[in-house]
C-alpha positions in Angstrom: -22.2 49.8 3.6 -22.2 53.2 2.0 -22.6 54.0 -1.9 -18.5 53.5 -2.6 -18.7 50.0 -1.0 -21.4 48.8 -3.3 -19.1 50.2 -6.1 -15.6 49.1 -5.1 -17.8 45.8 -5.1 -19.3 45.9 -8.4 -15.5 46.2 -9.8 -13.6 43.1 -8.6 -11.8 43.1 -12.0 -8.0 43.2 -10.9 -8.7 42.2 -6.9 -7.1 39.2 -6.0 -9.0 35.8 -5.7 -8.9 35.5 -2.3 -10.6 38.7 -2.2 -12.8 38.0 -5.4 -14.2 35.7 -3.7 -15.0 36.3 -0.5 -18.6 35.0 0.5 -21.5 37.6 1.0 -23.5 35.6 2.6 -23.5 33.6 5.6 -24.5 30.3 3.9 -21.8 30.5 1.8 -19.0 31.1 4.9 -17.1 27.7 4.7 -15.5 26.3 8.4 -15.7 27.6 11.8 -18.8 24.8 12.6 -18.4 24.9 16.1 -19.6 28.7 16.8 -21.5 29.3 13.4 -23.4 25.8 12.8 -27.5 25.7 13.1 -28.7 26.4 16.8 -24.5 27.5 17.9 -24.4 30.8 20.1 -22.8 32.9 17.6 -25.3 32.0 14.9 -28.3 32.6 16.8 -27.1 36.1 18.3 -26.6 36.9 14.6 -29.9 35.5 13.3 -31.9 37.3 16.0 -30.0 40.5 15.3 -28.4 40.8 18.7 -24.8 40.7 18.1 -22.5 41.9 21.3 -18.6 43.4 20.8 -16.5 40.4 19.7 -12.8 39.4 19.5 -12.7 37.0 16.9 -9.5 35.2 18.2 -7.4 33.0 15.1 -4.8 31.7 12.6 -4.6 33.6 9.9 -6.9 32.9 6.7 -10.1 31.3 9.2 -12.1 34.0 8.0 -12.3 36.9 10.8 -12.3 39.6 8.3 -15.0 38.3 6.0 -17.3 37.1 9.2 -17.1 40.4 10.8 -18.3 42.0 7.2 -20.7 39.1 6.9 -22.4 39.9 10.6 -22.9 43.5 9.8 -24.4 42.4 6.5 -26.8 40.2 8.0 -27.6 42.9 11.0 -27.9 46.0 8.2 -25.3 47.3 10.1 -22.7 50.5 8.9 -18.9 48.3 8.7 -16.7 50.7 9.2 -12.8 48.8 8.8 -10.2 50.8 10.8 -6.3 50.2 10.8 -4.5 50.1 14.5 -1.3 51.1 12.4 -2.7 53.9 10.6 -5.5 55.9 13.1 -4.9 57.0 16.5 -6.9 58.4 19.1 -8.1 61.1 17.4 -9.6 59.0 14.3 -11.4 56.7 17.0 -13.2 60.4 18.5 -14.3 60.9 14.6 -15.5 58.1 13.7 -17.3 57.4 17.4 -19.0 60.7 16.3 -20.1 60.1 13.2 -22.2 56.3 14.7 -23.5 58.6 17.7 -25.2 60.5 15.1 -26.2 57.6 12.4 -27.6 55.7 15.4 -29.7 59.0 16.0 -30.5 60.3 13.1 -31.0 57.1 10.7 -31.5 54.1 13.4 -28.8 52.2 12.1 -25.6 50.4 14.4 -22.1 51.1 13.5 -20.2 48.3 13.6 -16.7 49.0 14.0 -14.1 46.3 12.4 -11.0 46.4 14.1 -8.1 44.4 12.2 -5.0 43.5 14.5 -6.5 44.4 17.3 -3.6 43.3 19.4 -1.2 45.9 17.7 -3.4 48.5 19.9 -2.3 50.7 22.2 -3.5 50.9 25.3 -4.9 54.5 25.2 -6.4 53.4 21.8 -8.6 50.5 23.3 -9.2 52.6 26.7 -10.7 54.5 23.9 -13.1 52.1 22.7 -13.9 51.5 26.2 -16.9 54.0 27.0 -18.7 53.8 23.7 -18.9 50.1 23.7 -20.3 50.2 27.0 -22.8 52.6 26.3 -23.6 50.7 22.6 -22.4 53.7 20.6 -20.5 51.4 18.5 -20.4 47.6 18.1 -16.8 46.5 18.3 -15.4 43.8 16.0 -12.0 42.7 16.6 -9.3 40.4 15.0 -6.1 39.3 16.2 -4.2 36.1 16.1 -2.4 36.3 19.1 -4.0 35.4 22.8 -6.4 38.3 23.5 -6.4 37.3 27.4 -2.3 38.6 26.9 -3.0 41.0 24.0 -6.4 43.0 24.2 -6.9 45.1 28.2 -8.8 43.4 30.5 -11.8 46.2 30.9 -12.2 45.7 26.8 -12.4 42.0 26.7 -14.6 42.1 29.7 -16.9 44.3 27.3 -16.4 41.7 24.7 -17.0 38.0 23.7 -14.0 36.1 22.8 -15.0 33.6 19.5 -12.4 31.4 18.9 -11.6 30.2 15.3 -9.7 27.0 14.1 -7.6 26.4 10.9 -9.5 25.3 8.2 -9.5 21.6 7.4 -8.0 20.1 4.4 -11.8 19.2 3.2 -12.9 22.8 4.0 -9.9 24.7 2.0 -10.3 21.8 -0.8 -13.8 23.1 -1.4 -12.9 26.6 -1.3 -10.5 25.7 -4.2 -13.3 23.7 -6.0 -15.1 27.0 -5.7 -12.6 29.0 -6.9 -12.0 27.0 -9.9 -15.5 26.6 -11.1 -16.4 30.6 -9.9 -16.9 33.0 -12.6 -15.3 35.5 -10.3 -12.5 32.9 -9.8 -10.8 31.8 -12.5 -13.5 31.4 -14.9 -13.4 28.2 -15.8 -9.8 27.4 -16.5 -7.2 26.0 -15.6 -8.6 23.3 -14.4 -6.7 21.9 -11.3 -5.4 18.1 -11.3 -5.8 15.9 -7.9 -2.9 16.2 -7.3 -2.3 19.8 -7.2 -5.7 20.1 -5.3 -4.0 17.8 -2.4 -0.8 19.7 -2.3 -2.8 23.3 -1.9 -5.1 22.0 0.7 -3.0 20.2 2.8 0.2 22.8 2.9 -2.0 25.6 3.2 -1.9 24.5 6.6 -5.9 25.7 7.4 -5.1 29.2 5.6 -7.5 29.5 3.0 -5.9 33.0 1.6 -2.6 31.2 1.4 -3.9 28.4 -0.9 -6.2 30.6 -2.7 -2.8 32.8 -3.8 -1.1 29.6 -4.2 -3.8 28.6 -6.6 -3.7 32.3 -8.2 -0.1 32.0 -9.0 -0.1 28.8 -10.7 -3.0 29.7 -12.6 -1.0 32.5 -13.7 2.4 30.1 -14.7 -0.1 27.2 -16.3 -2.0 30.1 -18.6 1.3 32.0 -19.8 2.7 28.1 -20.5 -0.6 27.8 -22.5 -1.5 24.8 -20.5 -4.7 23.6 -19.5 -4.5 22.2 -16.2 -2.7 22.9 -13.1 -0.3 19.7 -12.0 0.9 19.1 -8.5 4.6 21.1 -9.5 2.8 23.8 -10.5 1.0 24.2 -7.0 4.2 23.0 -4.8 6.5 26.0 -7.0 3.2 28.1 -5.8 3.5 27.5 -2.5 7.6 28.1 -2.6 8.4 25.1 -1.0 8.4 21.1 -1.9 6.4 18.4 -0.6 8.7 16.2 0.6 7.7 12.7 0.7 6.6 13.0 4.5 2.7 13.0 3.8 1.5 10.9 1.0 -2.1 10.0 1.7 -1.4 10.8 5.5 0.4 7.5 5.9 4.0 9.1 5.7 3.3 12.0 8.0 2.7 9.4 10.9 5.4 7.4 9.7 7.7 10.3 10.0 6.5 11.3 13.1 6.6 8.0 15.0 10.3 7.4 14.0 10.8 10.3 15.6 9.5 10.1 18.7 11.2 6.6 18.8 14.4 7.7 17.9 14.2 9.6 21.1 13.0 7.0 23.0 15.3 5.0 21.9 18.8 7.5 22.9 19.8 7.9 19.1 20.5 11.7 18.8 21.2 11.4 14.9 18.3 9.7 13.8 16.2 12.3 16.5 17.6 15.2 14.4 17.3 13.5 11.2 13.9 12.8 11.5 13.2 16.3 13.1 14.9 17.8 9.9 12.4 15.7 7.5 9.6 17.2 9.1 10.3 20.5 8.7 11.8 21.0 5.5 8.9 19.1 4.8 6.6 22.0 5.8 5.4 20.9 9.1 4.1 23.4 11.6 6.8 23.7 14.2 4.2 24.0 16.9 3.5 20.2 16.4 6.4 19.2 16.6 6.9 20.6 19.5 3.8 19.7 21.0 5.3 16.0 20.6 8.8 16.9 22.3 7.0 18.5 25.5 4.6 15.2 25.5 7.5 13.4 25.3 9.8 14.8 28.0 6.9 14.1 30.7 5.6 10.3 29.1 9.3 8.8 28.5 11.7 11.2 30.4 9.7 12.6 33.5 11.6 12.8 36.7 14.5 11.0 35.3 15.4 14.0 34.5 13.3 16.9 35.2 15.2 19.7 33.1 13.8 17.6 29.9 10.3 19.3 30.1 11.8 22.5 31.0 14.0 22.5 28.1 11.0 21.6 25.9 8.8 24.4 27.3 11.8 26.5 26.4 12.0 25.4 23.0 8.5 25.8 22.5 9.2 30.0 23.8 12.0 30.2 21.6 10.3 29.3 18.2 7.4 31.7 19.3 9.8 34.2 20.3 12.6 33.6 17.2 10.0 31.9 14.5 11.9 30.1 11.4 14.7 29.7 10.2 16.4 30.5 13.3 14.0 28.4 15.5 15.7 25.1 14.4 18.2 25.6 16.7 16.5 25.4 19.8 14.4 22.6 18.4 17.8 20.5 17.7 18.6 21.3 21.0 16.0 19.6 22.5 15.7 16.8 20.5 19.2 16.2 21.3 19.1 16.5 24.8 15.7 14.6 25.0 17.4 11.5 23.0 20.0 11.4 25.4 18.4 12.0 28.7 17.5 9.2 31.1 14.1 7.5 30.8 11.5 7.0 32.6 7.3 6.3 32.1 5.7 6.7 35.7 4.1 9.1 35.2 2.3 7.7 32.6 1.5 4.1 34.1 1.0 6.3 37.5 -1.9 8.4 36.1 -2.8 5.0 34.3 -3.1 3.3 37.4 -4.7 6.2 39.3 -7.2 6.0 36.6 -8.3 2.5 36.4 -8.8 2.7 40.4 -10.9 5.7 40.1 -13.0 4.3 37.3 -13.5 0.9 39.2 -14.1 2.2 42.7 -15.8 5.4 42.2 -15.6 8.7 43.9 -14.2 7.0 47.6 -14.7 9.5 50.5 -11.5 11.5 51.7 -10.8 10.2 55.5 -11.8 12.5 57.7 -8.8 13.7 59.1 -7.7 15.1 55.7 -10.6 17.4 55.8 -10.4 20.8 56.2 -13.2 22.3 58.9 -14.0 25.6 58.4 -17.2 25.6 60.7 -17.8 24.7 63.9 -20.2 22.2 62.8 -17.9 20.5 60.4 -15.3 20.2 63.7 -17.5 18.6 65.6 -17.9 15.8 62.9 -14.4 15.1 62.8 -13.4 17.0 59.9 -9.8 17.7 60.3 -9.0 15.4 63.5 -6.2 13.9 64.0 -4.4 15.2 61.2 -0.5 15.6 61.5 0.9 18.2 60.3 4.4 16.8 58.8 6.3 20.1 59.1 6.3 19.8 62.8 8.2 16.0 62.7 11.8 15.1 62.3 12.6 15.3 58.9 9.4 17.1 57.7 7.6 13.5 57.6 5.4 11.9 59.4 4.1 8.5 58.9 0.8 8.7 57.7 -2.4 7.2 55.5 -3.6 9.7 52.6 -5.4 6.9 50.6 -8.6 6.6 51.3 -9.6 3.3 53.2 -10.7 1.4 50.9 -7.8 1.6 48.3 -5.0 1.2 51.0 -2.5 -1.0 50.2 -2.7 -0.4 46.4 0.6 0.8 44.5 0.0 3.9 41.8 3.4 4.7 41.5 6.4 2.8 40.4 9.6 4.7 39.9 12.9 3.4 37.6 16.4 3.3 38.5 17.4 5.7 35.8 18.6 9.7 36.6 17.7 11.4 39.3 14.2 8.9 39.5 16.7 6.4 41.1 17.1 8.9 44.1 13.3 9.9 44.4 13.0 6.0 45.0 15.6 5.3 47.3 13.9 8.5 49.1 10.7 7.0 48.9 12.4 3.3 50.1 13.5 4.9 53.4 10.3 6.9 54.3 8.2 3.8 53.6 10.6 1.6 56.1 9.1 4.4 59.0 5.4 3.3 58.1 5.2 0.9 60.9 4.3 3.8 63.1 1.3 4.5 60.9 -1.6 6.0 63.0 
């Protein structure tokens, strides 16, 4: 960091808390356990000052800005922050310039902090490309969105994707502790009720900026009401929504949720969108929601009606695509046509029965006539004889055993009579009737 950084640190009057207090030191990074935790990859290559390129892939507020400044810290590297909106080509050249030189001429890595990477184009990271390769410059990207869709292939190649997960409820409550009791934070008052500490962490959904604004705000309201303390309506006007009773204490959230899913399992369209609506005016991430609905169209719909998962796939796209408010329309949709589509759970029991036989009787061998036989040797043992190939059969069946010996005669699958399951069985019914001229 260069002499302005130092000074545009020493003045955090007027920055806002999030910002006030980021951590500068590793030890004091809260979250992201599973790649920065004693003896985890990402720690070590920090530690031993060998950090590669990285694209540090996650939701919003996990932290990717403040590790990347963290890393170069800790490695005494240069940070330079550059802006895919505001620089071009051009900028890149400059800047890869002035770390060919400070490598040279002072021994120290540039480490260049790439926010958004995803917003790119693709002659900016081509860019990149050479210099990265050749160590010039230590690449640090950010981006929430997938990388393996988002970021060119020969750049990620280069790189090392670290994933980062939303913050837990227990992790953002102690960054709010922190805040409170911070002299950079807000200096020892308000203090901040239970209750208000619950709201922040839990519908600050993992973001730790959002609840530290949240936090800022009603600190703000609470001191110009000449109040003390910060109550639960204080944080919910913060966060510009109301906690619906859906989640007290966790217990209502599953409540919610199972009704749900049971409406639809039970072909009641109203109380499917009713419940639906509670969640989400409630504040619940859409994604989860629709997590449940695709779950649900394979475990209670399946091939009853095949159409239900691809309609809840579709959904899924839609919300992504559209995001809210608009995305509760396809999300009624489904729900609607998932409470009213015919049922059907084999392919859960199936996959629960194919299960319990694989974890009773082991790894049985494959019959040998199911084999494939790609050498000479492998032919001569029998791998592959005797096989029929269906396609060449009346009907594109032939009657045949694919279980292997030892399991024969045991049932996996059992479909229902309902949708278009019914016709899959009565399919299945007549091929079975030609297995008396198994071979």
């Amino acid at each position: 960091m260069d002499l302005f950084d130092h000074a545009a640190d020493r003045d955090i009057a007027g920055k806002p808390l999030a910002e006030r207090l980021r951590p500068r030191r590793l030890e004091d990074f809260v979250g992201q356990e599973h790649v920065l935790g004693p003896g985890r990859g990402l720690r070590r290559a920090i530690e031993a000052d060998q950090v590669p390129s990285l694209v540090l892939w996650g939701p919003p507020g996990t932290g990717k800005t403040t590790l990347a400044r963290l890393i170069a810290g800790r490695t005494g590297s240069f940070f330079v922050p550059f802006s895919a909106l505001q620089g071009g080509v051009k900028e890149i050249r400059e800047i890869v310039a002035q770390a060919r030189d400070r490598r040279r001429m002072e021994r120290q890595r540039t480490i260049l902090f790439v926010d958004e990477i995803h917003r790119f184009s693709r002659s900016q990271q081509d860019a990149f490309l050479p210099h990265v390769e050749d160590g010039t410059i230590v690449l640090i990207g950010a981006t929430t969105e997938n990388p393996s869709f988002e970021v060119n292939a020969a750049l990620l190649s280069r790189c090392r994707v670290v994933t980062l997960r939303a913050l837990t409820e227990e992790e953002v409550g102690a960054l709010l502790d922190r805040a409170v009791a911070a002299p950079e934070g807000l200096g020892g008052g308000p203090t901040l009720a239970p209750e208000a500490r619950e709201a922040l962490s839990r519908y600050a959904y993992g973001d730790a900026r959002r609840a530290l604004n949240a936090l800022e705000v009603a600190a703000a309201a609470v001191r110009l009401a000449g109040r003390a303390v910060v109550e639960r309506a204080d944080a919910e006007e913060a966060l510009q929504q109301k906690t619906l009773l859906y989640d007290q204490a966790g217990e209502e959230h599953y409540n919610v949720v199972s009704a749900f899913i049971k409406s639809l399992r039970g072909s009641d369209p109203d109380a499917a969108v009713y419940y639906l609506t509670r969640m989400l005016e409630a504040g619940e991430e859409p994604r989860f929601v629709l997590r449940r609905m695709v779950i649900f169209a394979s475990e209670d719909v399946g091939n009853a009606d095949p159409q239900a998962l691809q309609l809840a796939v579709a959904a899924l796209s839609a919300v992504e695509l559209v995001g809210l408010p608009e995305g509760v329309l396809p999300m009624t949709q489904a729900a609607i046509y998932l409470a009213l589509a015919p049922k059907s759970n084999a392919a859960l029991t199936a996959y629960a029965a194919a299960r319990r036989l694989v974890r009773e009787h082991g790894p049985q061998p494959v019959p040998l006539k199911l084999r494939n036989a790609p050498t000479k040797l492998m032919e001569t043992m029998g791998y592959g004889g005797g096989y029929r190939y269906p396609h060449e059969f009346e009907g594109h069946y032939v009657a045949e055993r694919y279980l292997p010996d030892s399991l024969q005669g045991e049932r996996i699958v059992t479909l229902s009579e309902s949708g278009l399951e019914k016709a899959l069985g009565e399919r299945w019914r007549a091929l079975t009737g030609r297995k008396g001229e198994e071979g």
